[in-house]
C-alpha positions as CSV (number, residue, x, y, z in Angstrom):
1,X,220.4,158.2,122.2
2,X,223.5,160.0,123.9
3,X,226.7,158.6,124.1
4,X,226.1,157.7,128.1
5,X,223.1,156.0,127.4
6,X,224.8,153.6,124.5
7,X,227.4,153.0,127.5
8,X,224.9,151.9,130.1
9,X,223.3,149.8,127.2
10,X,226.5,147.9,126.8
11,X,227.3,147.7,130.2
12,X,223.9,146.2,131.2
13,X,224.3,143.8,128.1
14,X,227.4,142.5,128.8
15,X,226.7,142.3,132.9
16,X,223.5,139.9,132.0
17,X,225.4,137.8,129.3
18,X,228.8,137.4,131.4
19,X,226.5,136.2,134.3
20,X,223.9,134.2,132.4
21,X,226.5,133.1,130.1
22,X,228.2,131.2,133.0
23,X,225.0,129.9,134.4
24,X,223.9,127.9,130.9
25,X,227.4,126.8,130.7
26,X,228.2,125.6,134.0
27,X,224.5,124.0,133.9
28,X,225.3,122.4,131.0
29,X,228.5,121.0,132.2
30,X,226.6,119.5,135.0
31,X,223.9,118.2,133.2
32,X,225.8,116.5,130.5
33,X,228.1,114.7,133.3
34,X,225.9,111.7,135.6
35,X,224.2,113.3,138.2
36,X,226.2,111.2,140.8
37,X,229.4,113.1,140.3
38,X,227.9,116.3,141.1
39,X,225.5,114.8,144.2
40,X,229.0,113.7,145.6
41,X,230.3,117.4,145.4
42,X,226.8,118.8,147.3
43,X,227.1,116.2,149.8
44,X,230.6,116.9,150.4
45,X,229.1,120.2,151.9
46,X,227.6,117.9,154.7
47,X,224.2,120.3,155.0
48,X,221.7,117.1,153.0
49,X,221.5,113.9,152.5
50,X,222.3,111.5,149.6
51,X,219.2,110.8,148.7
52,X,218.4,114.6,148.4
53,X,221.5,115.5,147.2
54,X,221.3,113.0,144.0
55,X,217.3,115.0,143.6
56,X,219.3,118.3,143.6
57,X,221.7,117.0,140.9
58,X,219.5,116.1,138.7
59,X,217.1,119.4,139.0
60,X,219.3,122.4,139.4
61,X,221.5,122.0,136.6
62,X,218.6,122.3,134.3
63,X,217.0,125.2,136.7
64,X,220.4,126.9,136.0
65,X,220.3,126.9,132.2
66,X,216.9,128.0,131.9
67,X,218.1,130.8,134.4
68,X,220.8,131.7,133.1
69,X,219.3,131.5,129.3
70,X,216.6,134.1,130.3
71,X,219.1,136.6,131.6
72,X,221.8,136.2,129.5
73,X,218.1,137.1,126.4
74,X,216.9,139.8,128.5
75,X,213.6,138.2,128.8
76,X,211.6,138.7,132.1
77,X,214.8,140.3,133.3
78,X,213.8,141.4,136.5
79,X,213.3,138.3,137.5
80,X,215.8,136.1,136.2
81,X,218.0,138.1,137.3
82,X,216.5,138.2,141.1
83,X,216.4,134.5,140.8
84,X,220.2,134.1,139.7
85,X,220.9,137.0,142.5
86,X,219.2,134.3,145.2
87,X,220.9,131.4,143.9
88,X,224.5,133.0,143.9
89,X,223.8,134.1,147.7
90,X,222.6,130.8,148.5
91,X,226.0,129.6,146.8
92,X,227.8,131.6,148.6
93,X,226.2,130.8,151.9
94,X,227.0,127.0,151.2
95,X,230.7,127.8,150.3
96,X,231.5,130.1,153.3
97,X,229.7,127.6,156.0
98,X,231.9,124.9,154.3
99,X,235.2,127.6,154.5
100,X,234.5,128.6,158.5
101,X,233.8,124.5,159.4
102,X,237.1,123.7,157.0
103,X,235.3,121.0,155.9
104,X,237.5,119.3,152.8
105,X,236.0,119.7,150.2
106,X,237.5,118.3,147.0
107,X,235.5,120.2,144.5
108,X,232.5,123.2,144.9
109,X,230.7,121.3,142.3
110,X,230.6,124.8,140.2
111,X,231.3,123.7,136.6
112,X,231.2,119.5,137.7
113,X,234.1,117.3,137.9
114,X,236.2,120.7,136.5
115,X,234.9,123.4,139.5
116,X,237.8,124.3,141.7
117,X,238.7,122.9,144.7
118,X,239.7,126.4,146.0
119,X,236.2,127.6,148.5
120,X,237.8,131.4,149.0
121,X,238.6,131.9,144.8
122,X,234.8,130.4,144.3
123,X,233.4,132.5,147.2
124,X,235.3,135.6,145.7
125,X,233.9,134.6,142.1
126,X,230.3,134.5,143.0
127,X,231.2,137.9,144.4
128,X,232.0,139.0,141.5
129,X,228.9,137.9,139.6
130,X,226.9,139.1,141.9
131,X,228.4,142.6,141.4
132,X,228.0,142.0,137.5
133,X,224.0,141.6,138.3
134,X,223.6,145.0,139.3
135,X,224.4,146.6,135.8
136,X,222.3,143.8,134.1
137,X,219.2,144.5,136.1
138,X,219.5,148.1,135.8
139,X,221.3,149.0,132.9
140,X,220.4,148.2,128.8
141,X,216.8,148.3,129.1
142,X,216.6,148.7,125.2
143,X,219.4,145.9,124.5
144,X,216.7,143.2,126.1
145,X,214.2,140.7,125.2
146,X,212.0,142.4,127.1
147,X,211.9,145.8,124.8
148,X,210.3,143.6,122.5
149,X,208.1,141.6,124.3
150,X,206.7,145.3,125.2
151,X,205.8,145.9,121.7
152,X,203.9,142.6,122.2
153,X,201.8,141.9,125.1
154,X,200.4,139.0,124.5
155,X,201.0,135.9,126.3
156,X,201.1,133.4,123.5
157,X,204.3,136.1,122.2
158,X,205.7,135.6,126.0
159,X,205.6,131.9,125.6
160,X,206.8,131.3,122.1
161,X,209.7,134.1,123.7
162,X,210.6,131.8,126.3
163,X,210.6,128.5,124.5
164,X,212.9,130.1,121.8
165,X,215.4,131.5,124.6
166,X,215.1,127.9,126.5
167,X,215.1,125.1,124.0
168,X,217.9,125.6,122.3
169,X,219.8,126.1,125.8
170,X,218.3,123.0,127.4
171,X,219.9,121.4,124.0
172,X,223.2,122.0,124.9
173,X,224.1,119.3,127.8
174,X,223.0,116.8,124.8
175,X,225.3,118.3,122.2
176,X,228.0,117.9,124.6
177,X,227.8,114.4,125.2
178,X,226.9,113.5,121.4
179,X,227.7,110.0,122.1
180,X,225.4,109.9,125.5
181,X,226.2,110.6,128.9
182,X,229.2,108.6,130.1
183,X,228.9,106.6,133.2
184,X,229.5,108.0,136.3
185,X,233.4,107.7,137.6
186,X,232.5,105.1,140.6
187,X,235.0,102.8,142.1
188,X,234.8,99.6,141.3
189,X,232.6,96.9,143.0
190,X,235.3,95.2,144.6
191,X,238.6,96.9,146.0
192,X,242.0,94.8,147.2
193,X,244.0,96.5,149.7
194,X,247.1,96.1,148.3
195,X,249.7,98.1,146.4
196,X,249.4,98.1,143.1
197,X,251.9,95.9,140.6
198,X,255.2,97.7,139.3
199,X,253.2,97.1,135.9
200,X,250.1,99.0,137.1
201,X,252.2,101.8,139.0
202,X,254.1,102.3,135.5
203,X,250.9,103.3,133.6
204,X,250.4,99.9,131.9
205,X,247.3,98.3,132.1
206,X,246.7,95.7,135.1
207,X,244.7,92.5,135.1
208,X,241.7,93.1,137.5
209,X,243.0,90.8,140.9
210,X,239.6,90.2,142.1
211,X,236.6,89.2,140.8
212,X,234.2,88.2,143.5
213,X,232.1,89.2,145.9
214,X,235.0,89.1,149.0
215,X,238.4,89.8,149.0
216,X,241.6,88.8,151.0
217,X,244.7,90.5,150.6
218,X,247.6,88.4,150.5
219,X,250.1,91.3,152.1
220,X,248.1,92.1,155.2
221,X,245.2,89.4,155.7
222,X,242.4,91.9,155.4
223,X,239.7,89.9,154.2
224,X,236.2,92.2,153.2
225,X,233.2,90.9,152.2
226,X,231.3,92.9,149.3
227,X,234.3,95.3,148.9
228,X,232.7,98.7,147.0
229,X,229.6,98.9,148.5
230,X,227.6,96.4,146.1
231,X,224.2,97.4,145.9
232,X,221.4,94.9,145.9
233,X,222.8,92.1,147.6
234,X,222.1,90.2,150.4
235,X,223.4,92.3,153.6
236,X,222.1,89.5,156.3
237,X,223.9,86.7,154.2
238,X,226.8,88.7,153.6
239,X,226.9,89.7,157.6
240,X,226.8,86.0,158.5
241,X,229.6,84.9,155.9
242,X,231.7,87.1,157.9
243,X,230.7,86.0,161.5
244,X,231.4,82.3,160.4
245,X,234.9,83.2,159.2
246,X,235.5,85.7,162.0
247,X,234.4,82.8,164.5
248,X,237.2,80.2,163.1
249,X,240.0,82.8,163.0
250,X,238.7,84.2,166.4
251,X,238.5,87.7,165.3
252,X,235.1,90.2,165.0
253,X,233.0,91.6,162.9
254,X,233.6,95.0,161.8
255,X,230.6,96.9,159.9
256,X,230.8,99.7,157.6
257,X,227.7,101.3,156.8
258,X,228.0,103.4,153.3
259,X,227.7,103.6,149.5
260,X,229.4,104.6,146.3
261,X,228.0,107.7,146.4
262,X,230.3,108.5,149.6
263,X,233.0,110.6,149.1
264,X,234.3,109.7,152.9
265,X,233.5,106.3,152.4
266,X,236.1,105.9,149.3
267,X,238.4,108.2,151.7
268,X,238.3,105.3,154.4
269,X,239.2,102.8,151.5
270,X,242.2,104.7,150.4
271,X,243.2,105.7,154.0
272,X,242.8,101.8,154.7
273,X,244.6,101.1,151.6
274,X,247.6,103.6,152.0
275,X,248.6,102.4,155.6
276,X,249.6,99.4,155.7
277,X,250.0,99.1,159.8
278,X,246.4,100.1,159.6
279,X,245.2,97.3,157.2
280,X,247.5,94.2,159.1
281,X,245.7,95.3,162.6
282,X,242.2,95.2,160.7
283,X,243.5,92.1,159.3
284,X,244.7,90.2,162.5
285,X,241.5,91.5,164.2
286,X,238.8,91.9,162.1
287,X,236.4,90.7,159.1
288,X,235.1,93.6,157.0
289,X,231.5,93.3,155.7
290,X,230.2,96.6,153.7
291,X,226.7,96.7,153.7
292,X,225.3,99.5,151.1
293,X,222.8,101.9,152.6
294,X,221.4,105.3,150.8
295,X,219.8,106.6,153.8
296,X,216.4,106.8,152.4
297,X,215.1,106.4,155.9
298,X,214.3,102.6,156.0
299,X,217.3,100.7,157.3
300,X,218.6,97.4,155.0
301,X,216.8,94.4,156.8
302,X,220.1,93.2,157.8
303,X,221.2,96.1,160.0
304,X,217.4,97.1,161.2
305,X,217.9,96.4,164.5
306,X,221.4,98.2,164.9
307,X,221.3,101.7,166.6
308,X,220.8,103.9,163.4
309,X,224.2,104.9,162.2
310,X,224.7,108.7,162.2
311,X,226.3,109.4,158.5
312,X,228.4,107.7,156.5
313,X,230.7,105.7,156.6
314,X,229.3,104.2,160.1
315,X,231.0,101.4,161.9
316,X,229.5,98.8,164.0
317,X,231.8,96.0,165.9
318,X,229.9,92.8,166.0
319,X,231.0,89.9,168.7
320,X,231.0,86.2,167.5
321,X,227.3,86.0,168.1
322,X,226.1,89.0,165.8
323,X,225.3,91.7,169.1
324,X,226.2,95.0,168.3
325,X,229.4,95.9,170.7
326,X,229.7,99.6,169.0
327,X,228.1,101.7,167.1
328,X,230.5,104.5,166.0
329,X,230.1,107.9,163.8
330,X,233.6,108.1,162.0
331,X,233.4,112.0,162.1
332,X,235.2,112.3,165.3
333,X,238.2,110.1,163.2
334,X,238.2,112.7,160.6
335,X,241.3,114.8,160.4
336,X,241.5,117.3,157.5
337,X,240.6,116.0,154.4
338,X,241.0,112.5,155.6
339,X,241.1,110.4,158.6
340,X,243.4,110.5,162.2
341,X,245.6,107.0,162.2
342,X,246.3,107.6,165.7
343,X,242.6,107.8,166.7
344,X,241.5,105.1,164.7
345,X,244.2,103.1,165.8
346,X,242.9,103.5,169.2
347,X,239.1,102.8,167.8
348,X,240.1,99.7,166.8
349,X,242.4,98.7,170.1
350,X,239.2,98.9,172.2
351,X,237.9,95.8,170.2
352,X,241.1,93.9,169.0
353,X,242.1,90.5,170.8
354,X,244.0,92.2,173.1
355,X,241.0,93.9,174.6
356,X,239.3,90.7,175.2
């Protein structure tokens, strides 16, 4: 073996465990977190569903490690290594739609809750390992699992090969959470649109301020029904709980359509939340019911005969009798990585008292 030859060895070696390396571990990180937190960073992307997103999250972080576990061994190397190639350029196809539509996305979902929120250094980095590849597919033949497979044919050796690279890999999401996977970081089930106490702003724990199913804030008269999204309740009942109330303070009904799982649902909250001219109009004007929906393609009972909503968070504006008076996509409200006051303010005008 000449000295050139131990260098393209090396070279090949490192490429393939550099770039399965960070496959098992960014798998891992994934697959040790709940699968919600990285479904919220694919949806973010606005190309699927939640429903298909939440799939995703629970399949490709293992389809990474096992990936990235055969590369990184040099086993079946040509392709492993074509199948990492395809899902970086698929990455990268994802990232650069996001960049050109400036969609705000808070996290690429990379490494989990820890990937960067930065789409041209992650676009640049999957660059990179794609350009690492190219010495690991054909460089270091000798340095692979594969050199010895070839001194085996067999295909019970080709197995037993594969479950030793891929066991102890698929092992490492459960040695990373030794006491079991935490819970998923979801806001609570019931959120009061108020500033928080001096106590609570200070770092010391606050006393949770509401503990039922609907909430009235105090500063602004916002009063929601099912604040959070609460799954499995009663849409229909909580719908008519807030025509009752809406009907004896002569305001309307106003609808959003969403989930936990929405990562522009919790950004209406907080954009709510953080205006407080925003939340005292809603609150002279309106009752908020939120009616959890994962857009599995059958409607809640409650809201069946509403014109389907387009995403989510979708608005509907219900009159004192339950008819539909709008049904709105909030994407055209979206500014940045939040929402437009000024065109929501105007939204909301069209349906406020002073409209009637």
């Amino acid at each position: 073996m000449t000295e050139g030859d131990r260098t393209k060895d090396l070279a090949g070696l490192l490429g393939r465990l550099v770039v399965g390396g960070l496959f098992v571990y960014a798998g891992a990180l994934k697959a040790a977190a709940p699968a919600e937190e990285f479904a919220r960073a694919i949806e973010s992307y606005r190309v699927i569903g939640p429903v298909p997103a939440l799939l995703a999250a629970c399949v490709v972080p293992w389809v990474e490690i096992c990936a990235g576990a055969l590369l990184a061994a040099g086993l079946f190397t040509r392709y492993s290594g074509l199948f990492t190639a395809a899902m970086l350029f698929f990455f990268e196809v994802l990232l650069g739609q996001a960049w050109l539509r400036n969609l705000p996305v808070t996290h690429c979902g990379c490494f989990g809750a820890q990937g960067s929120s930065s789409l041209p250094r992650e676009f640049a980095q999957n660059l990179v390992l794609l350009g690492l590849l190219w010495p690991g597919l054909k460089l270091g033949g000798r340095l692979t699992a594969d050199a010895v497979r070839a001194r085996h044919p067999s295909r019970k050796f080709a197995w037993a090969a594969v479950l030793a690279v891929c066991l102890p890999a698929l092992a490492l999401p459960f040695l990373m959470a030794p006491g079991g996977a935490r819970k998923a970081e979801l806001p609570p089930a019931v959120v009061n649109h108020e500033p928080a106490p001096p106590a609570a702003r200070k770092g010391a724990p606050a006393k949770p301020r509401v503990k039922n199913a609907q909430a009235r804030s105090q500063a602004t008269g916002l009063f929601e029904v099912n604040p959070g999204y609460g799954q499995g309740r009663d849409a229909a009942r909580d719908i008519k709980t807030a025509l009752a109330l809406a009907r004896g303070e002569n305001k309307r009904v106003l609808v959003k359509v969403g989930g936990y799982w929405c990562e522009w649902c919790r950004r209406l909250d907080r954009f709510i939340g953080e205006n407080g001219a925003l939340a005292a109009y809603l609150g002279d004007n309106f009752v908020i019911v939120n009616v959890y929906y994962d857009f599995s393609g059958v409607l809640p009972p409650a809201i069946a005969g509403y014109p389907k909503p387009a995403g989510s968070p979708h608005i509907y504006i219900l009159g004192p009798d339950g008819a539909v008076l709008e049904s709105k996509d909030t994407v055209p409200l979206e500014a940045g990585s939040g929402y437009d006051l000024e065109k929501f303010m105007a939204f909301l005008a069209q349906w406020g008292r002073k409209s009637r």
